[in-house]
C-alpha angles and dihedrals in degrees: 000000000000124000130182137204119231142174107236120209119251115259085260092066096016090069086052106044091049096056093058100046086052090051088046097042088052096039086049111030100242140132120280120226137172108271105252146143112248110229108162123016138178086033113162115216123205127199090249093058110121118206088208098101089051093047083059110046086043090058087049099056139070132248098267128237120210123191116228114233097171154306107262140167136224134178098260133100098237094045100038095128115358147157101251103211121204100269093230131176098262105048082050098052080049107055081053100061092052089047092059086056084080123066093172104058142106116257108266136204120230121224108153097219136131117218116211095195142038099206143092111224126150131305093240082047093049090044083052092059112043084048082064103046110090108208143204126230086235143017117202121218123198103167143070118200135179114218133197086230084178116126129343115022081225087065103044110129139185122239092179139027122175119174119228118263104268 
């Protein structure tokens, strides 16, 4: 069963974001999912698997900034419509970090962004709605969850949630 790990924004940007992604997902009949940052996917989980290493790291890190580049849109289910962030050094290095927390995953290719909607629709359509999205410069991001990203968006579910060291 595959799990992924992901930065969760704080409550701020969370409320927001949610709140898009629900009007999106009703206005374009598609699933709606917690707005987060990907930073780890495909991840296998043992029972043997201890969440310790990550406790730690997460009380030993600070809330996150990223800086927003643009909303943009791809031909692929899971980036069909996404805040792209500014991929900097230090969002990279730590990604990196988490990702060395799992031994058992597929590699993953890291892209900081946000999507905002799990569903193809045209391109006019797609230009219709980013014309429509107001952004912020940043989005701040205080959590790091890890999902069962197995099956169905609708039943995701997190099996572990640590805020970010304050």
């Amino acid at each position: 069963m595959p799990f992924s790990a992901w930065l969760i924004p704080e409550e701020k940007h969370s409320g927001q974001l949610q709140e898009l992604i629900n009007r999106l997902a009703e206005e374009n009949n598609s699933p709606q999912f917690l707005p987060h940052c990907t930073l780890v996917g495909k991840i296998m989980l043992d029972s043997k698997f201890s969440f310790d290493k990550i406790k730690t790291f997460c009380n030993q890190s600070k809330p996150i900034s990223l800086n927003v580049f643009k909303i943009m849109s791809e031909n692929s289910l899971f980036k069909s419509l996404y805040i792209q962030f500014k991929k900097e050094k230090f969002i990279v290095d730590f990604q990196k970090k988490i990702a060395n927390f799992f031994i058992k995953r597929e590699p993953y290719l890291f892209d900081p962004h946000l999507s905002l909607m799990y569903k193809s629709v045209s391109t006019e359509k797609q230009k219709n709605i980013i014309a429509g999205i107001p952004l912020p410069d940043r989005i701040n991001f205080d959590h790091i969850s890890i999902v069962n990203t197995g099956g169905i968006v609708e039943e995701w579910n997190g099996v572990f949630n640590q805020q970010l060291s304050e």
